[in-house]
C-alpha positions, 0 to 999 in steps of 0.5 A: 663715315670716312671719306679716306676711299681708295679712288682709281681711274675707270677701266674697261673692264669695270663697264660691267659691275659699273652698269650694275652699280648704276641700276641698283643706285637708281632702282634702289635710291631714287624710289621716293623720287621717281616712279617705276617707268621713270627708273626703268627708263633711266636704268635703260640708258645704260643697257648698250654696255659699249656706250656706257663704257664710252661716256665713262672713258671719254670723261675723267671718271673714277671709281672706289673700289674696296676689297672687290667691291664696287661702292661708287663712280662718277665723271668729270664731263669737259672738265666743269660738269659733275655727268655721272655720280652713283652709289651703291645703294649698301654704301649710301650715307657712308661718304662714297659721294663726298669721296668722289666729289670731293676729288673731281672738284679739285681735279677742276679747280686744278685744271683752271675750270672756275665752276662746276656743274651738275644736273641733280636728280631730285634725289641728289639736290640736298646732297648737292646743296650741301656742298654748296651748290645752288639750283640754277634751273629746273629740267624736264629731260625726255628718256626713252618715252617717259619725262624726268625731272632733275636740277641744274646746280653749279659751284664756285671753284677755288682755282689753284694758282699754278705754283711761282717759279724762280727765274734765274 
């Protein structure tokens, strides 16, 4: 399990491959969690492709993408909340998570946010867990006509002191 991934910026022209990680991550992952009408409707928010690639933009998303292959994304929404983290499900358990996490909590905590935040499927909150997130409230969120369940989760960020300068 190596968390030495390759991370880059989201681009455009991932919007396609990227709405196909998401449905099968969520298809595919999130079975013993969430029943066939509550995955095809959360599967849905992704179907406007141009929407999708907007909330994708208007977030510090970055991807790992190996040989061709896209493993994972996830976003960093307002800079303190974790919006979007998705894993291909051939590459669950393989540290993709860990990789994309990892980095967007030190991109926070390097722009001054002091916690960070995210809205855990019921599948994720033992991944959250541990990385030391706590639950902080339980959500039922209306999607298309069905009702999903998730966990708000915050951490505690180390903030990075910016660097001292010499004065002359």
């Amino acid at each position: 399990m190596s968390s030495d991934y390759p991370l880059r910026p989201f681009l455009p022209a991932d919007t396609m491959a990227l709405r196909d990680l998401f449905a099968q991550s969520i298809e595919e992952l999130t079975q013993d969690d969430y029943d066939e009408d509550q995955r095809l409707a959360w599967i849905a928010r992704a179907e406007d492709a141009a929407q999708f690639a907007n909330r994708l933009a208007s977030a510090t998303t970055l991807v790992i993408q190996v040989d061709g292959e896209y493993l994972g994304f996830a976003s960093l929404k307002d800079n303190k909340v974790l919006d979007m983290l998705y894993v291909h499900p051939h590459h669950a358990g393989q540290g993709v998570g860990t990789a994309l996490c990892d980095a967007l909590e030190k991109i926070a905590a390097a722009r001054g946010a002091e916690a960070i935040t995210a809205d855990a499927s019921e599948t994720a909150v033992l991944f959250f867990e541990g990385r030391g997130y706590a639950p902080v409230r339980r959500n039922s969120v209306p999607v298309e006509d069905m009702w999903l369940t998730n966990t708000t989760m915050t951490k505690p960020l180390k903030v990075q002191s910016a660097p001292q300068t010499k004065s002359h």
